[in-house]
KOLDOZA-314202 format. One record per residue (C-alpha): residue in one letter; x, y, z. Coordinates in steps of 0.05 Angstrom, whole numbers, plus 5000, padded with zeros to 4 digits. Each point is the difference from the previous one (the first is absolute). Layout:
! KOLDOZA-314202
AXYZ/...
//
This chain:
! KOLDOZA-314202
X500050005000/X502850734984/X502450325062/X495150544980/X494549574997/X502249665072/X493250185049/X504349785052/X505650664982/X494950434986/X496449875071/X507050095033/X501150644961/X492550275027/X501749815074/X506450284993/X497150654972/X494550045051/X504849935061/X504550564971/X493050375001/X496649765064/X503849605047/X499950215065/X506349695024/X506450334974/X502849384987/X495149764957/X500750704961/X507549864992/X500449254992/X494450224939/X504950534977/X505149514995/X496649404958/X497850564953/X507050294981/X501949304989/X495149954956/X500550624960/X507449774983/X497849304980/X498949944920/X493049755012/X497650675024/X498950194923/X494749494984/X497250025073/X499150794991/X497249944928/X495249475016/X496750355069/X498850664951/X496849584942/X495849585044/X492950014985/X498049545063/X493850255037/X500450245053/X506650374969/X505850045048/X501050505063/X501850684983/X506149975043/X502849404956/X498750284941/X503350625019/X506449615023/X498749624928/X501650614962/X504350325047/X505249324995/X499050084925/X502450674990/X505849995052/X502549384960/X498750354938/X504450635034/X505249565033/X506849884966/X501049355036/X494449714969/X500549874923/X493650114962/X496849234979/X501149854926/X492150054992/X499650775007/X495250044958/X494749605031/X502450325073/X497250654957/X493749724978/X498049695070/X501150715030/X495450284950/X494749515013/X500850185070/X499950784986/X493049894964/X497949465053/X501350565061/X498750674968/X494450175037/X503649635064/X502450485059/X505550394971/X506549835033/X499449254969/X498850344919/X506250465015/X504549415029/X498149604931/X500950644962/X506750125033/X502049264982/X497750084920/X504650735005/X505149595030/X500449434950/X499050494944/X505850295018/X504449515000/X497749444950/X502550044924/X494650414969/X496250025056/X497350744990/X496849874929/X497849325031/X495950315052/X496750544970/X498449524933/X495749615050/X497950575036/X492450134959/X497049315036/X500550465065/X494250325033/X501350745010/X501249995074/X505249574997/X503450274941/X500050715028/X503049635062/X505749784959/X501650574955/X500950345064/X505449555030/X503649834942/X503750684996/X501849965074/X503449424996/X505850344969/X500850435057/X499149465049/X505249634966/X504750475016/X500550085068/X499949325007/X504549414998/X496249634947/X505649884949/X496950214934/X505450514971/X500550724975/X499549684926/X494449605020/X496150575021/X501250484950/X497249504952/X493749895048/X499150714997/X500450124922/X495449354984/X494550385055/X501050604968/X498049784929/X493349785028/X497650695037/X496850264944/X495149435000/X500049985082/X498450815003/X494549874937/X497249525048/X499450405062/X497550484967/X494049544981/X499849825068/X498950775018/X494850024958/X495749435017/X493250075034/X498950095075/X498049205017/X503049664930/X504149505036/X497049905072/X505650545024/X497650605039/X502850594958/X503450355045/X503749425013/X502549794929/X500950714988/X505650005061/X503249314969/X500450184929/X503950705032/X504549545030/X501949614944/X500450614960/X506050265058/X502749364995/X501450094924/X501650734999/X505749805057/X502249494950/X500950564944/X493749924957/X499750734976/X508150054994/X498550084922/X494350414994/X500950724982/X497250575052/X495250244963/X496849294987/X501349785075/X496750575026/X493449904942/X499349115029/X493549885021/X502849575054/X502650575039/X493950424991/X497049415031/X505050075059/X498750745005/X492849955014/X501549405047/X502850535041/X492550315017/X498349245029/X501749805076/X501549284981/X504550044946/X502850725017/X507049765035/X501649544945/X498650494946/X503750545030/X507149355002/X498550034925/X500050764987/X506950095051/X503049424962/X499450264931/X502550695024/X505949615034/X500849524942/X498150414939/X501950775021/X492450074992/X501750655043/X502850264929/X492149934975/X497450385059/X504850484991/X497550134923/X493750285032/X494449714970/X493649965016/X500549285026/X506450115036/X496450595030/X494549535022/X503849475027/X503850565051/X493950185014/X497149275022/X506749865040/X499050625031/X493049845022/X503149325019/X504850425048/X494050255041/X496349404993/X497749895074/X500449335034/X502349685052/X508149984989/X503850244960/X501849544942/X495650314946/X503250675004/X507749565009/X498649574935/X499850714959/X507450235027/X503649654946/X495750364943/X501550635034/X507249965011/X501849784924/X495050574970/X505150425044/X505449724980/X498649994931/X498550735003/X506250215042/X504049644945/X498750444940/X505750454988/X498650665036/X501650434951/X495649744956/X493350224981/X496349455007/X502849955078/X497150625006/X493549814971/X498749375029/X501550265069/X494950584989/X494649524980/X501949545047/X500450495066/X491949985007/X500049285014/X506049965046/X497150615041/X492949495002/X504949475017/X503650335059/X492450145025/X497949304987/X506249805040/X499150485053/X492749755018/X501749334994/X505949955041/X496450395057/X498649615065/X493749795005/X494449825067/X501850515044/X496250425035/X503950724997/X495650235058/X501649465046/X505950155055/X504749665025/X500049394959/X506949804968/X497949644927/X505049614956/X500149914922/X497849384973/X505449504970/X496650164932/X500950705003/X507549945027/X500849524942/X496450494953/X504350585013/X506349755002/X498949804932/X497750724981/X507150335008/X502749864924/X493250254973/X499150595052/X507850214972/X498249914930/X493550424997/X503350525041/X506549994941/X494150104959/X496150485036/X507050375024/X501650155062/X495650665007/X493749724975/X500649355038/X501850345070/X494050584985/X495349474981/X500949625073/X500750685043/X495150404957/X492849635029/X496650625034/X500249765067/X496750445055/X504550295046/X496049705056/X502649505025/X492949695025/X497749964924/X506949794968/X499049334959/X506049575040/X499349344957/X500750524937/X505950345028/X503049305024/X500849714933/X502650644964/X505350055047/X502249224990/X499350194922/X505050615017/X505649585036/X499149374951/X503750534934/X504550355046/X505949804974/X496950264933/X498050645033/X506150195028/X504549824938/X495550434960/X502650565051/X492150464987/X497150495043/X496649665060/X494850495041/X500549545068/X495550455032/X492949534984/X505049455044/X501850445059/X492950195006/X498649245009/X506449905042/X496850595054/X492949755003/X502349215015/X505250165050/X495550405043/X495249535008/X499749505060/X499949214991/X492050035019/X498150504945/X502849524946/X496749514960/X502949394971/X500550384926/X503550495036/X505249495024/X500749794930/X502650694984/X504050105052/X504149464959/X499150324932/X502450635029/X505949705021/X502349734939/X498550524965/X504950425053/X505749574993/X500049924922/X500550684998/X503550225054/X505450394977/X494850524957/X496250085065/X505350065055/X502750504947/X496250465044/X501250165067/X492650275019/X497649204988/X505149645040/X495450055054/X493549864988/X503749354955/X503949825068/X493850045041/X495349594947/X505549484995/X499249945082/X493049974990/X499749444945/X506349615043/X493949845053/X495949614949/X501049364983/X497250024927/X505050634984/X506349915054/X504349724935/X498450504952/X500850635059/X506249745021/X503749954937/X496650724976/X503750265072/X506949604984/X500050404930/X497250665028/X506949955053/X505049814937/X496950564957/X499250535044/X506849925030/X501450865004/X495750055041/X497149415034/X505450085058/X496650645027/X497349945069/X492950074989/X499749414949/X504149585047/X494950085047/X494649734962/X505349384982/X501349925068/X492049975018/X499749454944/X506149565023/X496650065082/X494049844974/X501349234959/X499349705068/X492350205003/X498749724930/X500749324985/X504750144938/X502449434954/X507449925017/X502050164923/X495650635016/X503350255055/X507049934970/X498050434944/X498550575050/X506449855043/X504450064929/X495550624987/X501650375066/X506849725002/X501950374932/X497350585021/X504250065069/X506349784954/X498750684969/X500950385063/X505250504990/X501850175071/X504349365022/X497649965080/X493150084977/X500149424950/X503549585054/X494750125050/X494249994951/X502649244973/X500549845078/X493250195013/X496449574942/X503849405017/X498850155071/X492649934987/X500249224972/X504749955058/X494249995053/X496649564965/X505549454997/X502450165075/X492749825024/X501049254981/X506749985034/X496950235059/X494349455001/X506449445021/X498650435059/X492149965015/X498649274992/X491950295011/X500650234939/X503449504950/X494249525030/X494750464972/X500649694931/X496050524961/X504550635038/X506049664985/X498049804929/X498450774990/X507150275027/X503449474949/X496350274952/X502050765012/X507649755011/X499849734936/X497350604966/X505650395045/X505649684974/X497749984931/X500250714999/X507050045031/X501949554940/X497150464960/X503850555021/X505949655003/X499549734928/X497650804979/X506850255034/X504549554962/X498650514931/X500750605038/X507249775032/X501149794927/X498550734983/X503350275054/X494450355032/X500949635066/X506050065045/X504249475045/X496950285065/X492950074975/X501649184991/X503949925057/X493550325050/X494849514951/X504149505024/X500550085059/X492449945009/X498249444959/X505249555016/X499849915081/X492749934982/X500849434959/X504849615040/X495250055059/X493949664953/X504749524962/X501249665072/X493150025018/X495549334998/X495750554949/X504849744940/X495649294998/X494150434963/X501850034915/X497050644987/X504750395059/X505949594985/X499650094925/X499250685014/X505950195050/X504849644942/X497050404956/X501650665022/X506349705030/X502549864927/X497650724979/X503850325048/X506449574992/X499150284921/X499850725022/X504850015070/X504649474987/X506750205028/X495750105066/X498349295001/X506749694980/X502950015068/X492549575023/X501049504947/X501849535047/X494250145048/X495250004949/X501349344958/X500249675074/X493450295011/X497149734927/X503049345010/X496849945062/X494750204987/X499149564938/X501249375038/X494150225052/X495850134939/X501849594954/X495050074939/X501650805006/X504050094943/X500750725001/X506049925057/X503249584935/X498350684954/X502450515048/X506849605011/X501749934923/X499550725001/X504550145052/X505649574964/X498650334942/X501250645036/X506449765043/X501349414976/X506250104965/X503850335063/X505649535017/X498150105078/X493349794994/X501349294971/X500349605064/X491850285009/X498249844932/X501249295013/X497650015065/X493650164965/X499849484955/X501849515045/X494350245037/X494849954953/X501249404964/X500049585063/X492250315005/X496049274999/X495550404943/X505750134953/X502549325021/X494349604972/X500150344938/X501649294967/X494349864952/X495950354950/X494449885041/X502450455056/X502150494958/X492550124973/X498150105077/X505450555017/X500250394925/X502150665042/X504849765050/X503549594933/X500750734964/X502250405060/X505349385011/X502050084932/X501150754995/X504149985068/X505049404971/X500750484939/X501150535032/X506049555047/X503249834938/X499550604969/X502650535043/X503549655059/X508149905005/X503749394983/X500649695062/X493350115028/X499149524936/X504849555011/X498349945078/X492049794970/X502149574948/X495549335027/X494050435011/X501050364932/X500149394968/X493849735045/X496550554978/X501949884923/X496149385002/X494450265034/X499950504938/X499749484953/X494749565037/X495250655001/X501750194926/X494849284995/X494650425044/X492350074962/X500350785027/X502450364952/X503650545048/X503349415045/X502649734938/X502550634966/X503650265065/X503549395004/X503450004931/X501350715005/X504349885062/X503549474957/X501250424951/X502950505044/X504149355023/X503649934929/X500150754984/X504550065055/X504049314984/X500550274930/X503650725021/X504249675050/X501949574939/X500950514946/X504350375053/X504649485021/X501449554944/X505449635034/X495749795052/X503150295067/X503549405049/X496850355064/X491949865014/X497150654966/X493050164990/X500049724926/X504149315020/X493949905054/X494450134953/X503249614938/X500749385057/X493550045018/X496750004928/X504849464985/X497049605058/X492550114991/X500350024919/X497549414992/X493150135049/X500150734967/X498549694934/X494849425025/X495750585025/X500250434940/X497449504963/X495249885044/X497550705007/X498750034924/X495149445014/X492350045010/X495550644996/X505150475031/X505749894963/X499050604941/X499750645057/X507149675020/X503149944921/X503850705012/X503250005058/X501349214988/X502850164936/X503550605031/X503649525059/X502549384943/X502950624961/X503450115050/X502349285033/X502249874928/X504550654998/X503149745057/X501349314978/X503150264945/X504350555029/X503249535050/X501249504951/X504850474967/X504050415056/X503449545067/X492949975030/X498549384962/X503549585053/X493050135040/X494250174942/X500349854929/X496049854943/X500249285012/X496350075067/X494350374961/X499649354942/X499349495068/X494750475037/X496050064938/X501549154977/X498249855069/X493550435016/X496549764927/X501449285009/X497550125075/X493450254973/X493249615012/X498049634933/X493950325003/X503350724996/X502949864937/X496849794930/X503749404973/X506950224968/X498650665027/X507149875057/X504749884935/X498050624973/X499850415054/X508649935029/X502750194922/X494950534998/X500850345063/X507050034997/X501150234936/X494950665016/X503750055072/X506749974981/X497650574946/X497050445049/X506149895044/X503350354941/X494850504993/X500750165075/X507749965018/X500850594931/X494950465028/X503849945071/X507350254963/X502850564980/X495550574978/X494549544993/X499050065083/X497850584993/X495350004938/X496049345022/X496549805057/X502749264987/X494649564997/X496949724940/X503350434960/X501549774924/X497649374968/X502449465045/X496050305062/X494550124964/X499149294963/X501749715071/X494350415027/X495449694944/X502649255011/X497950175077/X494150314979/X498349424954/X501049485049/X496450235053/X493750154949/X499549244978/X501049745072/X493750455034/X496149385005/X505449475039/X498449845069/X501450555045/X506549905037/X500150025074/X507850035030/X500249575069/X506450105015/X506250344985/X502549734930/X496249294995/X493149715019/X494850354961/X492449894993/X494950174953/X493250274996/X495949904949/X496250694998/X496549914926/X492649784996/X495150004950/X495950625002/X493950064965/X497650674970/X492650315014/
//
């Protein structure tokens, strides 16, 4: 009996289906999962498939089988592993039979068969004039079905791995083509039939032959018609007055926007005829079109932005610039107003106080995408027009009868073209602005609505965009200071008011410094505490005040004024010290939660500070005693609280490291003599808190700051002593653990970089054990599925043979004594051979491709290496050799299942040959003149066809078991993550 004839398969394949569908017990689901992948490999899935569609048994099988029926079908069809059966032909004829059988069937099972007749067509010897020869003996529904997914599957094909070529499709595409005459003579029959002529609501066969007609333009079915008879088709006056009709309105408008993008159909509008007049006229309606979101209005962008384009593009000097733009200016003005309303916020009650309101996702969505048109209309407008149009709306002076939801959106239409505005350098009358600016800031929290907060935030932007036209005047400073403090309070605007005051204090540095204004800054900085400010908030207004006291002329009063503003986060961070004393109160969980809380904020802002003095020392506006009295506040502060049991919360620890490293950057000769004190303190504090990893952060900066003093090596190894006999760091050992601690893995990586990289030769030599223990942990997380585990661990190997490869280049001879370079080269030599197991394994599975650079980067480099020593007296420890074994000995290591058969004895000649050229590549950019001109790395052919071999790899090996490393160069286990996932 044929297999596809078996009852006894058949009922398998329905229980199997109907468990992936319905069991209860996720077993069942995957043990069903698993019988049914077997199955779709097997060579009797062809016939099986075939037969379940062509069955006319009553009752005719589930829906859910026949689904998976022509679902198996077309991914075998798709599939390069499995070869199309000899009987093509017939596998065509059964799909049609099914196509007919199932056109009126629900519509997910006629698009899977369709998909599988586009599939086949595509790749079976004459398989386009095939299909459509047979195509008449199909009723219209399914016919328009497949029309409309036989252009798609060109684009589907290539973005995935379905191994039909470049040639292959181009032919696909020119046999389709030859038919579209015939397919758009048909839909247009269809768009002419009567209401009820086929069973098919109208509406509804109106919206699928729309889609098959975007399907065909997108596949170029107009490419050879000639404007004037493009824009005279029938078919797209059919789409134009689709637009008037809810149901088929979206899909019409995809078929206008994609003959503008496709056809510079913008160039027809822009002839200004009566139909392109028209049709600017629809989409403008379209623009205003109320409803519920905003996707209508969204659809029409596209359309807009080419018409600009198009417009903008004419040479300006040319008269017909001139006259398109005039004819044109009508409609953009209507479009700015279309815009305008429909971008306003929407349900809320102007009248109602005290309610904060937000703006729906939709809205968000629908205005970010507004920028490039907003820019474009106001290029076309110009400048003047544009900025009269939004300020010139006769509002009353009143403020009781001013339209806020109006005024809202014209001022985030103002700051969206500022860039434009400003580079166009016209007259701006702020006055309209000011007069805003005075009525909001004098009004108290309870008189506002929740438009009002809205505007507060519009305001704002609109301030700091153009910031240096208004602070040009010294009469606004002010009133802008004092509506900045106002907007600060509210949640909705505190981002937007604290940027406009960090660009009001860089712009208005004359006079900013005067006492009066400092005042108001000082109000602003005393007043965070009462405001629960977002932390990136708050450092915005700390970098604001702190320029401004920078620009103090009178030295003493600078000093004291810098004192005073960190003295005020200082309260706030001495309060939690203080709570080690008042055990009461670190038992009151929600009082002590709330002091944590304004510690962190405290020394957040001292960061910022910190981090905002650097520049000015830089510029030399800050002295060595202004530093020396900073310091002397913030640092006996911060000893006290990085000895306090208060360093077991994140958020505070995270914080004090944070400003710590800011103030190292800007005051670090006044820290050098600590360094000892302080990389104690983070050591021990890192092996009390072990999972903290910003101790690990703040330490790699202070060895990048003092690392390279002679006296300070003994410390330096201390350190790393110290944290690598952590238990955290310790059981770093498998991929596994790696996934679990992705933060602690990069901060452990940057502070090993930074060892090697900046700290003397014998602090080197003294951790050469733990330098190499922590080489292997680097090459074990390079394996790690989290992509920023992974990456930080190569980089640090990298770093590794970037500083093997100076030392090398330096000191050809290879010194006798144990140098930095003789340490390094041992170690590689020693863990080479795990280094290159792991790589491999890293370009494995569904990870691999996000790690093909920096991969590529690191062999480029180990190659280089190889190579160098192999010619100068370092060969007596590394040598080119020892790269061949690494490389023999990791591919014949590999799981058989990793590999496609023959794929190991291609792999060593191949890999070689592109390393040993990117060696080249690399070791030429490193001498001579060439240091200087090139970064290095995959520089000239050999890096980049290495990068590609990489690349290549790791793009046919996605789908291998995913690689789990147990331990530190051996065991390894495998997880099968790939199941069979059916689409809706």
């Amino acid at each position: 009996m044929d297999v596809a004839e078996s009852p006894d398969l058949q009922a398998q394949l329905a229980a199997a289906v109907h468990a992936l569908n319905h069991a209860s017990h996720p077993s069942a689901r995957l043990a069903a999962n698993q019988w049914l992948l077997g199955l779709q490999r097997s060579p009797q899935a062809w016939a099986l498939a075939a037969s379940l569609l062509a069955c006319a048994d009553h009752p005719a099988p589930s829906a859910d089988l026949l689904f998976f029926a022509a679902q198996m079908l077309r991914r075998k069809i798709q599939s390069p592993d499995y070869p199309l059966p000899d009987n093509a032909a017939q596998l065509l004829d059964a799909l049609l039979v099914a196509a007919r059988r199932f056109c009126l069937a629900p519509p997910r099972l006629l698009t899977q068969i369709c998909l599988a007749l586009a599939a086949l067509a595509l790749r079976a010897e004459g398989g386009v004039d095939g299909l459509f020869a047979r195509m008449p003996h199909l009723p219209d529904p399914a016919l328009l079905e497949l029309l409309t997914v036989l252009p798609e599957e060109v684009a589907q094909d290539e973005s995935g791995d379905t191994g039909v070529d470049s040639a292959t499709r181009c032919r696909f595409t020119r046999e389709l083509l030859t038919h579209a005459p015939a397919v758009l003579e048909f839909l247009l029959a269809q768009s002419e039939k009567p209401a009820a002529a086929d069973g098919v609501p109208l509406h509804e066969r109106n919206h699928r032959i729309l889609r098959c007609l975007l399907s065909w333009v997108r596949a170029g079915c107009f490419s050879g018609a000639p404007a004037s008879a493009l824009a005279a088709h029938p078919l797209l006056t059919f789409a134009f007055n689709s637009l008037q009709a809810f149901f088929s309105f979206e899909v019409a408008i995809e078929v206008m926007t994609e003959l503008v993008s496709q056809y510079q159909a913008p160039g027809l509008v822009t002839e200004g005829s009566n139909e392109a007049l028209s049709l600017s006229d629809a989409l403008l309606r379209c623009i205003a079109f109320s409803s519920e979101d905003w996707e209508i209005a969204e659809s029409t962008l596209q359309f807009w932005c080419s018409l600009a384009h198009c417009i903008l593009g004419i040479d300006e000097q040319t008269s017909k610039r001139s006259a398109t733009q005039e004819l044109f200016l009508p409609v953009f003005s209507s479009l700015l107003d279309a815009l305008l309303f429909r971008a306003q916020i929407i349900d809320i009650d102007e009248h109602c106080t005290g309610r904060v309101s937000s703006i729906p996702d939709g809205l968000v969505q629908f205005r970010l995408n507004l920028e490039e048109l907003l820019v474009d209309i106001c290029l076309l407008l110009g400048a003047p027009a544009y900025i009269n149009k939004l300020l010139s709306s006769g509002w009353g002076l009143a403020s009781q009868s001013i339209p806020w939801k109006e005024v809202e959106v014209r001022m985030y239409a103002l700051s969206m073209v500022a860039d434009t505005i400003l580079q166009d350098g016209s007259p701006f009358d702020f006055s309209v602005v000011m007069h805003f600016v005075n009525i909001l800031s004098s009004r108290t929290p309870a008189e506002l609505n929740g438009c009002q907060f809205l505007v507060y935030k519009s305001f704002g932007d609109v301030i700091g965009s153009y910031s240096k036209w208004l602070s040009s005047s010294k009469s606004n400073i002010k009133p802008l200071l004092l509506f900045c403090a106002s907007g600060i309070s509210k949640s909705i605007s505190s981002n937007s008011c604290s940027v406009a005051l960090r660009k009001l204090c860089e712009d208005a540095s004359s006079f900013i410094h005067e006492p009066p204004i400092l005042e108001i800054l000082f109000w602003i900085s005393e007043g965070m505490g009462e405001v629960n400010l977002r932390i990136e908030d708050e450092e915005e207004i700390i970098s604001a005040i702190t320029h401004a006291l920078c620009s103090i002329l009178d030295k003493e009063l600078r000093k004291t004024s810098l004192a005073r503003l960190l003295c005020s986060s200082y309260s706030a961070v001495e309060k939690i010290i203080d709570i080690d004393r008042d055990e009461l109160l670190r038992q009151n969980s929600s009082a002590y939660a709330q002091a944590l809380n304004i510690a962190v904020r405290g020394l957040h802002r001292m960061g910022a500070l910190f981090s905002h003095l650097a520049m000015s020392i830089t510029s030399g506006l800050i002295d060595d005693d202004t530093i020396s009295v900073l310091f002397g506040i913030f640092w006996p502060l911060l000893e006290k609280l990085s000895q306090s049991s208060h360093m077991e919360n994140t958020s505070l620890s995270t914080a004090a490291c944070r400003s710590l490293s800011s103030a190292i950057h800007s005051c670090g000769q006044h820290f050098q003599i600590l360094l000892p004190k302080i990389l104690e303190c983070l050591s021990t504090n890192f092996l009390l808190y072990q999972r903290h990893d910003c101790f690990l952060r703040t330490a790699a900066n202070m060895i990048e700051e003092f690392g390279h003093k002679e006296e300070y090596s003994v410390v330096c190894v201390r350190t790393i002593e110290t944290f690598s006999s952590a238990a955290s760091l310790s059981n770093l050992n498998s991929s596994y653990t790696c996934d679990q601690e992705p933060d602690l893995i990069e901060a452990y990586a940057n502070f090993t970089s930074a060892f090697i990289r900046c700290c003397q030769k014998e602090a080197i030599v003294a951790s050469r054990s733990l330098l190499e223990l922590s080489f292997q942990k680097a090459a074990i997380c390079s394996t790690a599925m989290h992509r920023g585990a992974a990456l930080a661990a190569i980089s640090y190997m990298s770093c590794f043979f970037d500083a093997s490869l100076t030392d090398v280049l330096e000191s050809p001879e290879c010194p006798s004594d144990e140098s930095r370079g003789v340490v390094l080269v041992q170690i590689l030599a020693r863990c080479g051979e795990g280094l290159m197991s792991n790589v491999f394994y890293a370009l494995l599975g569904v990870s691999a491709l996000s790690r093909v650079h920096k991969s590529a980067t690191m062999l480029q480099q180990l190659a280089a290496l190889c190579s160098l020593c192999e010619r100068t007296m370092w060969r007596g420890i590394l040598c080119w050799d020892s790269l061949c074994g690494w490389l023999q000995t990791t591919v014949s290591s590999l799981p058989s299942e990793y590999l496609r058969q023959g794929e190991a004895e291609m792999i060593i000649p191949l890999w070689l040959k592109v390393l040993q050229d990117a060696a080249s590549d690399y070791l030429h950019s490193r001498t001579g003149d060439n240091c200087r001109n090139h970064p290095g790395y995959m520089q000239g052919k050999g890096g980049r066809t290495l990068k590609r071999v990489i690349r290549d790899f790791a793009e046919s090996h996605r789908n291998v078991p995913t690689p789990y490393i147990d331990s530190r160069w051996g065991c390894r286990q495998t997880v099968q993550l790939n199941l069979l996932k059916f689409e809706s």
